[in-house]
C-alpha positions as protocol buffer text, in pm:
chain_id: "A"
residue {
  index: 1
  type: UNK
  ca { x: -852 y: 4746 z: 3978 }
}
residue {
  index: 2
  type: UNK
  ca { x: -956 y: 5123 z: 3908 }
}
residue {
  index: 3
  type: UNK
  ca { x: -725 y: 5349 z: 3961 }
}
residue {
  index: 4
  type: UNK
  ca { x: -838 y: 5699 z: 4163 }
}
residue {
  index: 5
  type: UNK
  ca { x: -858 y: 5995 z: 3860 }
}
residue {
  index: 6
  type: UNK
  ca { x: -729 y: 5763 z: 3601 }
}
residue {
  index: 7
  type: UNK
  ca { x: -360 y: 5700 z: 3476 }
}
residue {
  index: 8
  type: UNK
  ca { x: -148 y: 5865 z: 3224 }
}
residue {
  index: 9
  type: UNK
  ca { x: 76 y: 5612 z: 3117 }
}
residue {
  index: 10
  type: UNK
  ca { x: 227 y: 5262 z: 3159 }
}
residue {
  index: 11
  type: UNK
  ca { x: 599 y: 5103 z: 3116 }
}
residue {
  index: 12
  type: UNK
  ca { x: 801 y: 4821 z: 3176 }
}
residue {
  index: 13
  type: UNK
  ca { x: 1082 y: 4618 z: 3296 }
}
residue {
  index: 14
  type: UNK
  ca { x: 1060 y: 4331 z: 3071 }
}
residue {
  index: 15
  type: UNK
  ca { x: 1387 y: 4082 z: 3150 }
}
residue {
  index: 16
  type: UNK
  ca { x: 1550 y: 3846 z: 2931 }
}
residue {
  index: 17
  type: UNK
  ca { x: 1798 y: 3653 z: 3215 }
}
residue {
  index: 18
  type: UNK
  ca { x: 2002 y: 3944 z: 3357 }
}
residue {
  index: 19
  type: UNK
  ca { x: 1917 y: 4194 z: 3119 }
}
residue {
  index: 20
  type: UNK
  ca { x: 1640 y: 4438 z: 3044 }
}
residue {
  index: 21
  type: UNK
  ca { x: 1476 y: 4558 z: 2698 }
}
residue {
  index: 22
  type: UNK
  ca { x: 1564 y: 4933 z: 2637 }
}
residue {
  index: 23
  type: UNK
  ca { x: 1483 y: 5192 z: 2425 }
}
residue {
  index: 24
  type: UNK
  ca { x: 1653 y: 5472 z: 2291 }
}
residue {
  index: 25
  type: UNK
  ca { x: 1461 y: 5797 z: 2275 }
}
residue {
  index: 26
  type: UNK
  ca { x: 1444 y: 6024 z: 1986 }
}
residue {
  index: 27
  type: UNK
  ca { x: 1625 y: 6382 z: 1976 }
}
residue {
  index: 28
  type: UNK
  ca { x: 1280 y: 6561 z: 1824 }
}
residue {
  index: 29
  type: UNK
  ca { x: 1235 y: 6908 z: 1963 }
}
residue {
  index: 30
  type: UNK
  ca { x: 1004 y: 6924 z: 2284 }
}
residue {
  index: 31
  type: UNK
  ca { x: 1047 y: 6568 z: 2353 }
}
residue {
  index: 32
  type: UNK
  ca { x: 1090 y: 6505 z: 2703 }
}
residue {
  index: 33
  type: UNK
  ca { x: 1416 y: 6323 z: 2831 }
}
residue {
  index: 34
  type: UNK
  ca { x: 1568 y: 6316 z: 2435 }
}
residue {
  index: 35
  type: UNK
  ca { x: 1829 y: 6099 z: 2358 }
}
residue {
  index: 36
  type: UNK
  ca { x: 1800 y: 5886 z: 2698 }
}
residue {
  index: 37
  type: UNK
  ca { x: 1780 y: 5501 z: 2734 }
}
residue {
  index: 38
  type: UNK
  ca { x: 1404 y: 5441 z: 2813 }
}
residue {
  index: 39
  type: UNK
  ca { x: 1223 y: 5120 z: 2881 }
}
residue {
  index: 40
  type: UNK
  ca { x: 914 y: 5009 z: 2674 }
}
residue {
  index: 41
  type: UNK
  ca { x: 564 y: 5215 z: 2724 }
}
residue {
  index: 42
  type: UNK
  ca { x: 429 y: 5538 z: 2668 }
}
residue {
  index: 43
  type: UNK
  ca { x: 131 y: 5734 z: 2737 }
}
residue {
  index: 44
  type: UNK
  ca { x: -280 y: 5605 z: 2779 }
}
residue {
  index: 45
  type: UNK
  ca { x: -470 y: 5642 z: 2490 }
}
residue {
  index: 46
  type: UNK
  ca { x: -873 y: 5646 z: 2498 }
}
residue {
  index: 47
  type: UNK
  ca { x: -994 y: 5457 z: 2806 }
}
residue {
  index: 48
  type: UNK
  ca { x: -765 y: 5154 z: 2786 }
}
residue {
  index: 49
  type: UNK
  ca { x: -647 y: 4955 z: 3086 }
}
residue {
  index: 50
  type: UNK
  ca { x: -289 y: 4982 z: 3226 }
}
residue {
  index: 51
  type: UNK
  ca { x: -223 y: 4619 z: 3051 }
}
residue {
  index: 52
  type: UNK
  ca { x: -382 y: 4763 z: 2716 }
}
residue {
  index: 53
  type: UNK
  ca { x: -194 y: 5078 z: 2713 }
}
residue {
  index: 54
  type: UNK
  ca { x: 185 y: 4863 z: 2803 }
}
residue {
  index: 55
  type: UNK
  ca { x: 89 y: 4573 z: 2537 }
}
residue {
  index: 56
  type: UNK
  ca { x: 0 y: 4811 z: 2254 }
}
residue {
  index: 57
  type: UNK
  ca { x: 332 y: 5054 z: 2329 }
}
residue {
  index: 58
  type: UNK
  ca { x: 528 y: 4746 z: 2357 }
}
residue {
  index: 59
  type: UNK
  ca { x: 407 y: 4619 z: 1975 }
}
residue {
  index: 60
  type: UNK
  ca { x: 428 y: 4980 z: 1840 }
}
residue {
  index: 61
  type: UNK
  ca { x: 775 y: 4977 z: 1948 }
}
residue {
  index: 62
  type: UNK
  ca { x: 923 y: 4680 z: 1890 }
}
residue {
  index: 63
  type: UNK
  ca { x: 673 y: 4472 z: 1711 }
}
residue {
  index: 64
  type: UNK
  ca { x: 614 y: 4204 z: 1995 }
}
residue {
  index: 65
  type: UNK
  ca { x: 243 y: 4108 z: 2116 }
}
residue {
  index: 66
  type: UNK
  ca { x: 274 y: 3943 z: 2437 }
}
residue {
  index: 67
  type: UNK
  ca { x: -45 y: 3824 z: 2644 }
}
residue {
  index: 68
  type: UNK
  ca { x: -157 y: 4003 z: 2961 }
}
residue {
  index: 69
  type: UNK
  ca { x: -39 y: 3708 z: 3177 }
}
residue {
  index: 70
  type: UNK
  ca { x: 342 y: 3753 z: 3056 }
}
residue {
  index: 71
  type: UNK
  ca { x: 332 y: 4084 z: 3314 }
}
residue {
  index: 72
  type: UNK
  ca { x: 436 y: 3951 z: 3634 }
}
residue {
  index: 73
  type: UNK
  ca { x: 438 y: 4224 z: 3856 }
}
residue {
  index: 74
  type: UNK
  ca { x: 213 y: 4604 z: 3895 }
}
residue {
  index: 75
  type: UNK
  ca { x: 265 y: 4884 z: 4086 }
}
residue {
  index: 76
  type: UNK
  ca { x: 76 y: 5240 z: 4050 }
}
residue {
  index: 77
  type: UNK
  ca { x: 309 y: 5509 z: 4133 }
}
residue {
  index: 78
  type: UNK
  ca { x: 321 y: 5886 z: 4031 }
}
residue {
  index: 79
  type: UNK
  ca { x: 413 y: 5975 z: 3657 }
}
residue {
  index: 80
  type: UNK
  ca { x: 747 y: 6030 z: 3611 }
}
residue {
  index: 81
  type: UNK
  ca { x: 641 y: 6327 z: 3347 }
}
residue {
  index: 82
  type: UNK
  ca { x: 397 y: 6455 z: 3624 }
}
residue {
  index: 83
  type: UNK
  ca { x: 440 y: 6397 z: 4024 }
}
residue {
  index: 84
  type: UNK
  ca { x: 32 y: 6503 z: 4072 }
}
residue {
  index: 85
  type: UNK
  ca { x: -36 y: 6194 z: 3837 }
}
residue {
  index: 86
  type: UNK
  ca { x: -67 y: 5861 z: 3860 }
}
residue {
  index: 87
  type: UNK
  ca { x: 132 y: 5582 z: 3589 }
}
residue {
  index: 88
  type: UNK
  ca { x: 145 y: 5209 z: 3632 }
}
residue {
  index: 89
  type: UNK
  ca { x: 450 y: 5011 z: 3592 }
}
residue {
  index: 90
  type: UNK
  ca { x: 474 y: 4666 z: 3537 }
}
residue {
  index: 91
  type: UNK
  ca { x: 767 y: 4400 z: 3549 }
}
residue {
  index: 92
  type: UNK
  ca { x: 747 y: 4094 z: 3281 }
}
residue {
  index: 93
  type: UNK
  ca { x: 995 y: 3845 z: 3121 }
}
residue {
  index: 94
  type: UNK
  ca { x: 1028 y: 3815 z: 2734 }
}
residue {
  index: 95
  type: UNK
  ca { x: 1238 y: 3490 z: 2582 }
}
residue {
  index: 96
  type: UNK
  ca { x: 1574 y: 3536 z: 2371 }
}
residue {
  index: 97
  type: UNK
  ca { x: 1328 y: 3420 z: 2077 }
}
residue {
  index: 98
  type: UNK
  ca { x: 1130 y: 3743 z: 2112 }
}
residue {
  index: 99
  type: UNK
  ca { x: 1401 y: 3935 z: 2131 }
}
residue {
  index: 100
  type: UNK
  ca { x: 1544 y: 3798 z: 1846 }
}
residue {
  index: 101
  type: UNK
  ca { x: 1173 y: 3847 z: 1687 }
}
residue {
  index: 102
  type: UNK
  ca { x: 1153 y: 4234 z: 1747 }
}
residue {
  index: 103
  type: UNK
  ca { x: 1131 y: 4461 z: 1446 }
}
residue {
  index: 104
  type: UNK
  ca { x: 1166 y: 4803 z: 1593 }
}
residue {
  index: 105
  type: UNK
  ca { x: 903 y: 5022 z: 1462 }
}
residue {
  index: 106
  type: UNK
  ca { x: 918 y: 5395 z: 1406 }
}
residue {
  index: 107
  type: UNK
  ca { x: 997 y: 5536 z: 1770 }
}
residue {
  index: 108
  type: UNK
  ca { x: 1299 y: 5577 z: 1890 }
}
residue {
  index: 109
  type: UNK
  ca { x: 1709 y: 5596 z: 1759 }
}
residue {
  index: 110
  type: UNK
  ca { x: 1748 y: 5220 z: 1856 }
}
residue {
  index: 111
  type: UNK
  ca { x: 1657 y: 4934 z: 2125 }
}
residue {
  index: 112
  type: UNK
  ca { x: 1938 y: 4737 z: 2335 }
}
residue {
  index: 113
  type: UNK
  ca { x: 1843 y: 4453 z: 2571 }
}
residue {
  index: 114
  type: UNK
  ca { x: 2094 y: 4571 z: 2834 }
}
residue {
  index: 115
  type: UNK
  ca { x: 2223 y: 4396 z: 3129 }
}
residue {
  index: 116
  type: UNK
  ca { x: 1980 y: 4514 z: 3424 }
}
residue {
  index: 117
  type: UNK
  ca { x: 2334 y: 4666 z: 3596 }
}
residue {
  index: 118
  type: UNK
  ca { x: 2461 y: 4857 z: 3290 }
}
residue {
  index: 119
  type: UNK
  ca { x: 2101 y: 5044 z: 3259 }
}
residue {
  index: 120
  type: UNK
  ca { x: 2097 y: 5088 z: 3662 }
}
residue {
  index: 121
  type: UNK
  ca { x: 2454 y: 5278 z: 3617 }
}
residue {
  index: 122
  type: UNK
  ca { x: 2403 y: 5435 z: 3291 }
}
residue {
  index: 123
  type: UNK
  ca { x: 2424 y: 5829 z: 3325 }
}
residue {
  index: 124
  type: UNK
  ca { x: 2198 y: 5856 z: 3052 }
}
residue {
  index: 125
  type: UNK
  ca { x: 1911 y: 5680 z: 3152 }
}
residue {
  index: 126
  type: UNK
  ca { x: 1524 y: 5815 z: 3176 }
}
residue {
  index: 127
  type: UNK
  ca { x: 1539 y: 5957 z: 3554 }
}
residue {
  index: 128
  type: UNK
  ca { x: 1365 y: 5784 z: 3792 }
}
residue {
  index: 129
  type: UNK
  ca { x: 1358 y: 5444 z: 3601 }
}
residue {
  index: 130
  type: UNK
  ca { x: 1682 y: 5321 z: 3738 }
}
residue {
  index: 131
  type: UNK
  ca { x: 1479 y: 5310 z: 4094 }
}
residue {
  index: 132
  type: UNK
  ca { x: 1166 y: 5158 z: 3904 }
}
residue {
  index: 133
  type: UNK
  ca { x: 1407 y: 4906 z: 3771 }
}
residue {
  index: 134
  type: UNK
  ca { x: 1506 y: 4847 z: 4130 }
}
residue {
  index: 135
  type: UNK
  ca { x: 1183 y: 4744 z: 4259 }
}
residue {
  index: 136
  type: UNK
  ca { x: 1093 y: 4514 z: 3971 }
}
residue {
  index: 137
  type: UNK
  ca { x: 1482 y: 4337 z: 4020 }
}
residue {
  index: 138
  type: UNK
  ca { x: 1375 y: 4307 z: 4358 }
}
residue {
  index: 139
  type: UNK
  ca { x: 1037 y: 4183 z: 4302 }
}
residue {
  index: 140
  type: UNK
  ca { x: 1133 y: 3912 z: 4022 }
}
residue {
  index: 141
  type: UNK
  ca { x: 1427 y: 3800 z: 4287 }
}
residue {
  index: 142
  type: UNK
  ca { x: 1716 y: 3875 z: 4003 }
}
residue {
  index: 143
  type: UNK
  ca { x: 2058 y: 3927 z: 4124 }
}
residue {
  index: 144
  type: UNK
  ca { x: 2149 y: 4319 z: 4043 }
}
């Protein structure tokens, strides 16, 4: 599927039972939302597809490689960084062995897999993720 003018970024709601692999963001000067639990993605690089762009944030991250088919769900919405933009978000599942697997790489104070209501009530989360979160619980059928 092409997306109309392109996409700037992609991210995820990967889940591990009830909980959901976070990110915490850097404090670096300019960086947008510093300090806030994230979830994994980042911007488009090149030409790359939606999948492309999520798999190769997700390794650079936290050192996992999953295959396309692990991403369960897709929805194109605007950017969260830019409302006249479009981003893709994806829901997915990762295993406790992954998780247990991860080296985190060089982004980022520190990673949590968090229990999907913890991260929906956390005052410190990325804004508008909390309702991304929502539609990917309610698309994977997981109890909030």
């Amino acid at each position: 599927m092409t997306i109309e003018g392109g996409f700037v970024g992609a991210k995820a709601a990967l889940f591990c039972g009830h909980a959901v692999l976070t990110l915490l963001r850097d404090t670096h000067p300019g960086l947008p939302w510093p300090g806030m639990w994230d979830l994994p993605g980042g911007g488009r690089e090149g030409d790359e597809s939606p999948e492309d762009c999520l798999l190769r944030e997700l390794d650079e991250e936290f050192g996992l490689r999953l295959p396309p088919s692990r991403l369960t769900g897709r929805w194109v919405l605007p950017s969260l960084s830019d409302a006249s933009r479009q981003a893709v978000f994806f829901s997915g599942v990762v295993t406790r062995a992954e998780v247990a697997a991860i080296r985190f790489g060089t982004e980022g104070q520190g990673w949590a897999l968090m229990p999907c209501a913890e991260f929906l009530a956390h005052p410190k989360a990325v804004p508008g993720l909390q309702d991304r979160l929502r539609l990917a619980l309610s698309a994977q059928a997981i109890p909030q």
